[in-house]
Backbone atoms as SQL, in Angstrom:
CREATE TABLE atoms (id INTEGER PRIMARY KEY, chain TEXT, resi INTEGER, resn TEXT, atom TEXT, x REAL, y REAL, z REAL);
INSERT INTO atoms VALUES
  (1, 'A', 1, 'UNK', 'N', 18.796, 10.255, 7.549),
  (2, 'A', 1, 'UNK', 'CA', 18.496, 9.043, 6.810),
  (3, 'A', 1, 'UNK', 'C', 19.183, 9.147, 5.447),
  (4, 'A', 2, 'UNK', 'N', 19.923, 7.750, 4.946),
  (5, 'A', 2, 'UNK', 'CA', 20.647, 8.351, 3.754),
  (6, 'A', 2, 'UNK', 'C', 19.641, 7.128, 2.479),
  (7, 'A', 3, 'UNK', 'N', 19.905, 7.631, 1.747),
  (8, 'A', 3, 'UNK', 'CA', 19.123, 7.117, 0.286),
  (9, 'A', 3, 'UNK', 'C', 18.616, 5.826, 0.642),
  (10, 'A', 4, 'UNK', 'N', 19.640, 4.642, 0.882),
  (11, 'A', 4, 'UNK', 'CA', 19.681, 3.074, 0.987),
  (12, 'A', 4, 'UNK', 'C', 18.346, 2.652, 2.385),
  (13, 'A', 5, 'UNK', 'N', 18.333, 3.214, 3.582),
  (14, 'A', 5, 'UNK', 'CA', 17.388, 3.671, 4.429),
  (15, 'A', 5, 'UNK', 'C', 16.456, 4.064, 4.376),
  (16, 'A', 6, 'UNK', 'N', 15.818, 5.074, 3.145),
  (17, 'A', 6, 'UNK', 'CA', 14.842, 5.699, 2.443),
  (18, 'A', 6, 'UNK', 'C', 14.032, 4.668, 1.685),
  (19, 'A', 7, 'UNK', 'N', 14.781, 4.000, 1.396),
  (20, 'A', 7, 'UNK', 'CA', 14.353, 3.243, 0.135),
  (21, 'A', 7, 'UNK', 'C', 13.794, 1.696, 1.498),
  (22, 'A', 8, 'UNK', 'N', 14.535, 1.561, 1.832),
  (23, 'A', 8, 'UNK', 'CA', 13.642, 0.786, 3.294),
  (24, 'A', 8, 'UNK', 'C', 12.462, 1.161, 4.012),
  (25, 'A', 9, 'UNK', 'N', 12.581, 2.307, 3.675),
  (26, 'A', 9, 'UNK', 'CA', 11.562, 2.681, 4.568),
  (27, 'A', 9, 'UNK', 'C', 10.188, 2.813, 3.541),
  (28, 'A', 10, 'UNK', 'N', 10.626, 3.273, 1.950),
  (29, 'A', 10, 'UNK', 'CA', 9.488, 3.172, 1.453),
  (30, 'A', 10, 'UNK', 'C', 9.155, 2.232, 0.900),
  (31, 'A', 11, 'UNK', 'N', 9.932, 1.074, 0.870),
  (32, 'A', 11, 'UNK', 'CA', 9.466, -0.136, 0.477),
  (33, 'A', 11, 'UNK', 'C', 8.506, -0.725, 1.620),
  (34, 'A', 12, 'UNK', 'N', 8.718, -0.608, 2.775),
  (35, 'A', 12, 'UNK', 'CA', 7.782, -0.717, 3.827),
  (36, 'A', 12, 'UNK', 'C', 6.172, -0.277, 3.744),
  (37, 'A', 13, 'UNK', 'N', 6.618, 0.861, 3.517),
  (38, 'A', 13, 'UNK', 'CA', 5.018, 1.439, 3.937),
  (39, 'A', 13, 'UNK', 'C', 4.632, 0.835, 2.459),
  (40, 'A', 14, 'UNK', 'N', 4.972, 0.572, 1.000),
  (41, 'A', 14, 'UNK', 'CA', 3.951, 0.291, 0.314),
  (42, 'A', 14, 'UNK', 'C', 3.616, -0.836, 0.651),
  (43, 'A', 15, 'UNK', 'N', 4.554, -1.826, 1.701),
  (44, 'A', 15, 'UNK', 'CA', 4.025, -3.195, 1.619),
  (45, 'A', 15, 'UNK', 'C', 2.591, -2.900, 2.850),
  (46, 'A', 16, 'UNK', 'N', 2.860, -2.034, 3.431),
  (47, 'A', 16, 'UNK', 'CA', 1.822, -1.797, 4.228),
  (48, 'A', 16, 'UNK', 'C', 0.501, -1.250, 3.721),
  (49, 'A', 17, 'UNK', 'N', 0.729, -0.232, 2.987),
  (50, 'A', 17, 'UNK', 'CA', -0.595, -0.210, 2.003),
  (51, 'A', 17, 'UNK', 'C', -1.287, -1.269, 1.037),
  (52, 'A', 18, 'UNK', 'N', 0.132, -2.116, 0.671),
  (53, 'A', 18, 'UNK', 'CA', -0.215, -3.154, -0.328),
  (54, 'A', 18, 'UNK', 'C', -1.326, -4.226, 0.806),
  (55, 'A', 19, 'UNK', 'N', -0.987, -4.500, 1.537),
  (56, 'A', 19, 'UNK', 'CA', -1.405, -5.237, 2.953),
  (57, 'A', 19, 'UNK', 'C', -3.163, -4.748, 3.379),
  (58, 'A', 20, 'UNK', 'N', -3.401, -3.101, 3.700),
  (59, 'A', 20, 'UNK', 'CA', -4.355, -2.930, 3.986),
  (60, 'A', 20, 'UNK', 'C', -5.406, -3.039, 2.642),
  (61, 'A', 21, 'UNK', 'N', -4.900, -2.847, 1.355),
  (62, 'A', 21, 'UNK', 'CA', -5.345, -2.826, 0.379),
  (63, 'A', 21, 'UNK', 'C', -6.132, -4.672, 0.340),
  (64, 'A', 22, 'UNK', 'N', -5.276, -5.285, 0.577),
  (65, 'A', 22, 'UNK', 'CA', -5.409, -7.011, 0.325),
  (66, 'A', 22, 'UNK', 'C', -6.962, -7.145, 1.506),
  (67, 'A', 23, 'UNK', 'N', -6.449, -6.390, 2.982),
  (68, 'A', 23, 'UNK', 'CA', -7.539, -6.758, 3.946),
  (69, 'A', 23, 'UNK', 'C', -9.336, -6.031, 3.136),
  (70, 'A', 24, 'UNK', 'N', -8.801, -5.281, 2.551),
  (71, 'A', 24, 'UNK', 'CA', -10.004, -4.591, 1.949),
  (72, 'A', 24, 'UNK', 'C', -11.004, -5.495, 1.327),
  (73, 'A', 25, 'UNK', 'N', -10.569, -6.609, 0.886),
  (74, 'A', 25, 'UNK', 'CA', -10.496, -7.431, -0.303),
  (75, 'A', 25, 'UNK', 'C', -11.371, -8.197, 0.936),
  (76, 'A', 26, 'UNK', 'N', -10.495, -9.009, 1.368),
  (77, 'A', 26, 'UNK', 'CA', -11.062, -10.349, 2.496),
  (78, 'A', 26, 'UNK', 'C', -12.214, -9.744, 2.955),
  (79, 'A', 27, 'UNK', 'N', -12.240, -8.257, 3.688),
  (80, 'A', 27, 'UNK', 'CA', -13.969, -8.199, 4.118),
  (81, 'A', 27, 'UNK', 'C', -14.970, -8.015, 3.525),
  (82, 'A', 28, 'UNK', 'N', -14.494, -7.817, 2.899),
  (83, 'A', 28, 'UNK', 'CA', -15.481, -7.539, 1.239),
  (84, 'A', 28, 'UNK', 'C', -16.158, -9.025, 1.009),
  (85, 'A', 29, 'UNK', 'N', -14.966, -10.000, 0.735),
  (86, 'A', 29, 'UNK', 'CA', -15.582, -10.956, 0.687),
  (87, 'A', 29, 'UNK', 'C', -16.300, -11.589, 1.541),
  (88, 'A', 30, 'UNK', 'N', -15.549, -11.646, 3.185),
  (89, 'A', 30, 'UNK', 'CA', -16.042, -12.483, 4.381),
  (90, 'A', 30, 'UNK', 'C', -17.002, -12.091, 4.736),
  (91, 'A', 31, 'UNK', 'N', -17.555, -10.969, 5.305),
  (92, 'A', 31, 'UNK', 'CA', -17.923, -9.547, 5.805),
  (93, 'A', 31, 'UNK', 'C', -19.652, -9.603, 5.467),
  (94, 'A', 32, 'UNK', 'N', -20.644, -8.617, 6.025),
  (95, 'A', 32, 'UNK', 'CA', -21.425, -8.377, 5.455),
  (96, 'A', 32, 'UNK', 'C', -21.450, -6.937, 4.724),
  (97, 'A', 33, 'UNK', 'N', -21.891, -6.494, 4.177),
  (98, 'A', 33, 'UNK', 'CA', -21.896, -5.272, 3.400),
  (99, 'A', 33, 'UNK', 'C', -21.548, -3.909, 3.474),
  (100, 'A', 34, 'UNK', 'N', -22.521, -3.927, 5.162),
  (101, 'A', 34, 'UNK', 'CA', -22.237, -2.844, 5.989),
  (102, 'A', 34, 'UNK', 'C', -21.106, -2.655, 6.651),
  (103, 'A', 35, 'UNK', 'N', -20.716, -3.992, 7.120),
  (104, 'A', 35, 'UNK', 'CA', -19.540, -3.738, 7.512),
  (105, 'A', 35, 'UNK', 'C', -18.063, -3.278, 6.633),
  (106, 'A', 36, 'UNK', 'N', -17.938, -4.348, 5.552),
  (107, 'A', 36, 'UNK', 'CA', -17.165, -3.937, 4.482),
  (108, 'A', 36, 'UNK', 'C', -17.012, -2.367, 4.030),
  (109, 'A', 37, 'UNK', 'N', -18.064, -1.349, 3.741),
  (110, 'A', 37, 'UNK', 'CA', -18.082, -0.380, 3.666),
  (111, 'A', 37, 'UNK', 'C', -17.708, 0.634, 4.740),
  (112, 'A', 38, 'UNK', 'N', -18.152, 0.110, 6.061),
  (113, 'A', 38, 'UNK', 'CA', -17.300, 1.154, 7.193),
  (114, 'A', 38, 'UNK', 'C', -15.815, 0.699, 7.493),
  (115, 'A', 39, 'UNK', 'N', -15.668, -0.271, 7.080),
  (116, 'A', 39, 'UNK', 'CA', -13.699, -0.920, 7.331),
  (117, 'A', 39, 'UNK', 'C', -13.642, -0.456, 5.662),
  (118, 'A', 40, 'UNK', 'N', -14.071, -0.262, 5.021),
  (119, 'A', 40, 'UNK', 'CA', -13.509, 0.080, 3.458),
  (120, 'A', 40, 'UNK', 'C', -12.725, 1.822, 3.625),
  (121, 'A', 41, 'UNK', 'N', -14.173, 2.542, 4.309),
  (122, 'A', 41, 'UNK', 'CA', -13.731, 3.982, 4.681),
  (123, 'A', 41, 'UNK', 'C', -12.502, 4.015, 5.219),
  (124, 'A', 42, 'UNK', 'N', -12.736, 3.203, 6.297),
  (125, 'A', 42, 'UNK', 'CA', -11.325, 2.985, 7.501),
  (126, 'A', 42, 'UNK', 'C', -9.893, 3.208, 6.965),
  (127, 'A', 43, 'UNK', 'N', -10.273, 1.776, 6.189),
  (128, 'A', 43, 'UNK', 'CA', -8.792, 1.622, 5.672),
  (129, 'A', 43, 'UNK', 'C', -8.418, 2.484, 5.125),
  (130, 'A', 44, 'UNK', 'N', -9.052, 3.459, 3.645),
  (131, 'A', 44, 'UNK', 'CA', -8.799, 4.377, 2.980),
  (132, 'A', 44, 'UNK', 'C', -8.178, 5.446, 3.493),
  (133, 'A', 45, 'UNK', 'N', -8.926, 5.866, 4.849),
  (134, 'A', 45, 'UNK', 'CA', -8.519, 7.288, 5.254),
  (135, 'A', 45, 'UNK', 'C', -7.163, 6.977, 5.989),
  (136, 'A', 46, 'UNK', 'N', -6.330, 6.065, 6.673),
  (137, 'A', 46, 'UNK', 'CA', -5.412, 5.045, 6.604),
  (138, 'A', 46, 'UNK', 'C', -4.215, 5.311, 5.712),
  (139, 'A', 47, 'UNK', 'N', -4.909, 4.396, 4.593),
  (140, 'A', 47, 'UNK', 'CA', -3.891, 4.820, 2.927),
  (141, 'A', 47, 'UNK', 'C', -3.998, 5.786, 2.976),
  (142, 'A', 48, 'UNK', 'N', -4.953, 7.161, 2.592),
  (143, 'A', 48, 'UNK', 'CA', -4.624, 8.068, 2.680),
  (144, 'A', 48, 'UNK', 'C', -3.800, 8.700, 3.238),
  (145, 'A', 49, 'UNK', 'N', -3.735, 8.806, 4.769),
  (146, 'A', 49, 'UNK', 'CA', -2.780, 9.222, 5.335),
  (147, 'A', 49, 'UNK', 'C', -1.388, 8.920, 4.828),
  (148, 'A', 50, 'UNK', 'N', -1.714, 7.721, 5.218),
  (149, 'A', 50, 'UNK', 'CA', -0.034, 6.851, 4.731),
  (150, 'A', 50, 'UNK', 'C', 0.575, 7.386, 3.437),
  (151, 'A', 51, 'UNK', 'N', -0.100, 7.741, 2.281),
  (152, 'A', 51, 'UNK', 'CA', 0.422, 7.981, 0.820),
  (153, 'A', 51, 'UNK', 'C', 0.768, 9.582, 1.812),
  (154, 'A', 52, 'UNK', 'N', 0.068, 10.691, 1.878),
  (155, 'A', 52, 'UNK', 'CA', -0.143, 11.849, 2.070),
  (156, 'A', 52, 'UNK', 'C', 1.228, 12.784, 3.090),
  (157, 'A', 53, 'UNK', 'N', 1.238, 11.598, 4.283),
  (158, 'A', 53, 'UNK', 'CA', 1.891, 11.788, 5.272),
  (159, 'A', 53, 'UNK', 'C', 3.188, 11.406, 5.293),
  (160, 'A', 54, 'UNK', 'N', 3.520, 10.004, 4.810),
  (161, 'A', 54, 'UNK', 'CA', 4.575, 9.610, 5.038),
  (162, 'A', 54, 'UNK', 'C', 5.192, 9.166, 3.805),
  (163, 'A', 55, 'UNK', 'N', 4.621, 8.857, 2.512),
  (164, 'A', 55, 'UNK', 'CA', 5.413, 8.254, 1.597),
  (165, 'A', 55, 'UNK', 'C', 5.665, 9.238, 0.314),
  (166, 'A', 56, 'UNK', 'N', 4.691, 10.643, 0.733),
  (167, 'A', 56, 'UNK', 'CA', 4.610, 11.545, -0.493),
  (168, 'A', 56, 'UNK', 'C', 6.274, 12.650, -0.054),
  (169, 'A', 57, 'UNK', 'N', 6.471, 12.924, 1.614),
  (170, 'A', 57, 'UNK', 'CA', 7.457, 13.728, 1.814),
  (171, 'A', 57, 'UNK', 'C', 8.550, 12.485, 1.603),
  (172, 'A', 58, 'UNK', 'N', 8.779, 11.271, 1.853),
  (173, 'A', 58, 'UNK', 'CA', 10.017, 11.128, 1.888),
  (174, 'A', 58, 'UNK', 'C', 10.370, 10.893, -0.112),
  (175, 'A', 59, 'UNK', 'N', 9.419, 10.560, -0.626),
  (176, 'A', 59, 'UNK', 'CA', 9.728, 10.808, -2.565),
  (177, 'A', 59, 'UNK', 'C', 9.555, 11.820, -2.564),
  (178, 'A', 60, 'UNK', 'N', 9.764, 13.443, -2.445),
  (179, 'A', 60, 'UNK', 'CA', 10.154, 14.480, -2.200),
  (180, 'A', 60, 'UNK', 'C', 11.595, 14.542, -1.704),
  (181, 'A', 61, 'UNK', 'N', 11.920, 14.156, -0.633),
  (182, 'A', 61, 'UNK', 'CA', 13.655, 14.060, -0.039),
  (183, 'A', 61, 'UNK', 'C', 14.279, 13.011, -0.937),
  (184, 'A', 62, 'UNK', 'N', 13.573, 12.027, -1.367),
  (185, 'A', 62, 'UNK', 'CA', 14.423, 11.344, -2.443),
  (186, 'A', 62, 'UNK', 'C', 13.388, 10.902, -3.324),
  (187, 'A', 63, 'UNK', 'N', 13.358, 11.987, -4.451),
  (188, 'A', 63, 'UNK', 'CA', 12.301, 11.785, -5.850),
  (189, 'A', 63, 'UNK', 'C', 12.926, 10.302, -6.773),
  (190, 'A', 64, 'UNK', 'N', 14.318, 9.987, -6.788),
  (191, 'A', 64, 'UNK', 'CA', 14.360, 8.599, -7.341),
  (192, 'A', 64, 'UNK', 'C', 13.484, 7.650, -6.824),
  (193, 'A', 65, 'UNK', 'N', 13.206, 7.762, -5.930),
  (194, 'A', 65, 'UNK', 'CA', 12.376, 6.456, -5.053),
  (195, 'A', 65, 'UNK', 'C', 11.115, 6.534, -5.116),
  (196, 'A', 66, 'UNK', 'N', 10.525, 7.711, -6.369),
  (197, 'A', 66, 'UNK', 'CA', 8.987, 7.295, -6.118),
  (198, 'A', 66, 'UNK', 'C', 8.568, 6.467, -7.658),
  (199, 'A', 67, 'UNK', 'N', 7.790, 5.722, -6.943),
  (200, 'A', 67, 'UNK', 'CA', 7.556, 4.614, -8.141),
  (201, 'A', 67, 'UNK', 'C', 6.657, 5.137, -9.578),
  (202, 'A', 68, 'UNK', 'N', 7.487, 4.534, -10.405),
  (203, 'A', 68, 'UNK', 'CA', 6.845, 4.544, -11.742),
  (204, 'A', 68, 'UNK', 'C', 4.818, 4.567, -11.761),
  (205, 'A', 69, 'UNK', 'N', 4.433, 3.878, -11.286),
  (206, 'A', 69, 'UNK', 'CA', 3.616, 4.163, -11.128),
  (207, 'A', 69, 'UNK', 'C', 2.597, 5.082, -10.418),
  (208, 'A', 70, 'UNK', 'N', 3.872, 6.248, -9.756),
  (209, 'A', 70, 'UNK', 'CA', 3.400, 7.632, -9.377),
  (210, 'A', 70, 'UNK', 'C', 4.488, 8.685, -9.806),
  (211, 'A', 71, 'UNK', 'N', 4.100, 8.472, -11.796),
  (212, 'A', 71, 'UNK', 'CA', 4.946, 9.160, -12.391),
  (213, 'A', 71, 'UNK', 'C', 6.627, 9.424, -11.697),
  (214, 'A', 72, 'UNK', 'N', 7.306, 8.454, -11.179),
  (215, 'A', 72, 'UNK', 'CA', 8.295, 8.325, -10.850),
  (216, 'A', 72, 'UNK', 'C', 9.295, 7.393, -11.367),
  (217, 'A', 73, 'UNK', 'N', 10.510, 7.503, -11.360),
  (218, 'A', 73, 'UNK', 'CA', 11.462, 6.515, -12.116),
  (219, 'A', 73, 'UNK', 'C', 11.969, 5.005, -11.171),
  (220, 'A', 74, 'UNK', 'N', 11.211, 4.962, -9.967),
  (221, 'A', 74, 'UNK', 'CA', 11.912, 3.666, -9.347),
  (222, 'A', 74, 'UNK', 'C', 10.617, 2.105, -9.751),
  (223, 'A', 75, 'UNK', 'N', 11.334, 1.573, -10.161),
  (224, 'A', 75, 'UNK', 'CA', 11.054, 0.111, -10.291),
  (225, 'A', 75, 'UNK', 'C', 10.617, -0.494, -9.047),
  (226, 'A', 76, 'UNK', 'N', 9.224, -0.767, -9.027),
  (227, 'A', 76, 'UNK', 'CA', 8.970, -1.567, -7.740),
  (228, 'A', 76, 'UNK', 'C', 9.411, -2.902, -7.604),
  (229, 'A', 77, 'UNK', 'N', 10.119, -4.247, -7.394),
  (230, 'A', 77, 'UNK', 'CA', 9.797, -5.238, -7.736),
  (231, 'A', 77, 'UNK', 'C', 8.092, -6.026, -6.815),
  (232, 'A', 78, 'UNK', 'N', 7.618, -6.330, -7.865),
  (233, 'A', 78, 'UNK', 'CA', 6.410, -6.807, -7.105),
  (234, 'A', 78, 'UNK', 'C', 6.147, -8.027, -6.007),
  (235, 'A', 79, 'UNK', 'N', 7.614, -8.789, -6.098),
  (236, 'A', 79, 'UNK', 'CA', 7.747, -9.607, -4.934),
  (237, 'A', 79, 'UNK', 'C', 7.613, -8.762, -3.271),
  (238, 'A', 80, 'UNK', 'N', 7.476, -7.585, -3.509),
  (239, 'A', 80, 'UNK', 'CA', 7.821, -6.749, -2.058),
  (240, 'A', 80, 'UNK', 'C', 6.515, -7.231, -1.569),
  (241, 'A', 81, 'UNK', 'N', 5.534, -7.727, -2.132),
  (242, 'A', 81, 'UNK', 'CA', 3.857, -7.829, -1.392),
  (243, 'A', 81, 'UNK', 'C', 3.654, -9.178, -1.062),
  (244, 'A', 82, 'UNK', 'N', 4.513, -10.009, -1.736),
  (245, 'A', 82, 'UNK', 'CA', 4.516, -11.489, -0.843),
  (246, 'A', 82, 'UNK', 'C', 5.247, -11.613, 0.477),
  (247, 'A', 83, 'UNK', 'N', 4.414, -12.654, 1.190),
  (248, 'A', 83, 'UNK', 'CA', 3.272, -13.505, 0.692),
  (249, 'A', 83, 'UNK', 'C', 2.042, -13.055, 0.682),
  (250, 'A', 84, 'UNK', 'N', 1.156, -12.790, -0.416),
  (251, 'A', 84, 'UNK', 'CA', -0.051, -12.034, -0.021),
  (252, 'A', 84, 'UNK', 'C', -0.772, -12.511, 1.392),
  (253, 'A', 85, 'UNK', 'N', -1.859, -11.470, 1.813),
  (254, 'A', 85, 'UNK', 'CA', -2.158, -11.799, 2.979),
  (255, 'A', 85, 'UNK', 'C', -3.301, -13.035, 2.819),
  (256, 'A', 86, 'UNK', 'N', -4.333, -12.028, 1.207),
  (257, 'A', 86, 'UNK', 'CA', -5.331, -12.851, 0.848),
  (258, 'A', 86, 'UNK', 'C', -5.391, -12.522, -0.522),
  (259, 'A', 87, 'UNK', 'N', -5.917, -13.600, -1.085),
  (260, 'A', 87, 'UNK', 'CA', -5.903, -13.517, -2.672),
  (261, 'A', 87, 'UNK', 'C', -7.239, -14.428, -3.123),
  (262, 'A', 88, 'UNK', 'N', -8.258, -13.364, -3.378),
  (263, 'A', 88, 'UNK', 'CA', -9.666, -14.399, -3.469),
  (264, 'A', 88, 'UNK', 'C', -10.082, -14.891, -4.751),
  (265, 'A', 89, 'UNK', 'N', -10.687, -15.956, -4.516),
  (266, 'A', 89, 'UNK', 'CA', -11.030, -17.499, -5.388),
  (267, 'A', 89, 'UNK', 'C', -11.233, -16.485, -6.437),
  (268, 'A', 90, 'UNK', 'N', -10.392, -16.944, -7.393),
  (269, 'A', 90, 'UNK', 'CA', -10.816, -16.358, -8.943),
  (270, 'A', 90, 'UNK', 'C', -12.215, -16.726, -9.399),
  (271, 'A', 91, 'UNK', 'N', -13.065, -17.585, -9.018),
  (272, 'A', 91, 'UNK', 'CA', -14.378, -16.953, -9.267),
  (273, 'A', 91, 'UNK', 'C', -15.108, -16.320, -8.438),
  (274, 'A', 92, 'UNK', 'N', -14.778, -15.558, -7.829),
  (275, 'A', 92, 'UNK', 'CA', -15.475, -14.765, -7.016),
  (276, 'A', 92, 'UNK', 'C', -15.906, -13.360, -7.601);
């Protein structure tokens, strides 16, 4: 895999975390309580993996590509997470 490929690939998985992160949100809201909290675990151990497994070795094989916001020098643009999946009523 060369740099340009890397960088595909980790733009992916954050949109995929960005994604399970958003569903977290909707059951929270839709959801009853109990449930929200056992799909909350879910998802986490999930992200977890996902950060742990797949997005921590490849910013290791290419440390430019891990984002500023994990003490890294690459610029996310934040359009990578549109269209959100869900985005709840600001008074909620």
């Amino acid at each position: 895999m060369n740099k340009t490929e890397a960088e595909e690939l980790s733009i992916l998985l954050m949109q995929v975390s960005g994604k399970l992160d958003q569903s977290v949100r909707f059951v929270m809201d839709k959801d009853t309580k109990e449930n929200f909290e056992s799909y909350r675990s879910s998802a986490g151990k999930v992200m977890g993996e996902l950060f742990l497994d797949m997005l921590q070795p490849l910013w290791v094989r290419y440390p430019e590509l891990r984002p500023k916001e994990m003490d890294g020098i690459y610029e996310v643009n934040p359009q990578i997470h549109e269209p959100h999946f869900y985005q709840p009523d600001e008074n909620t």
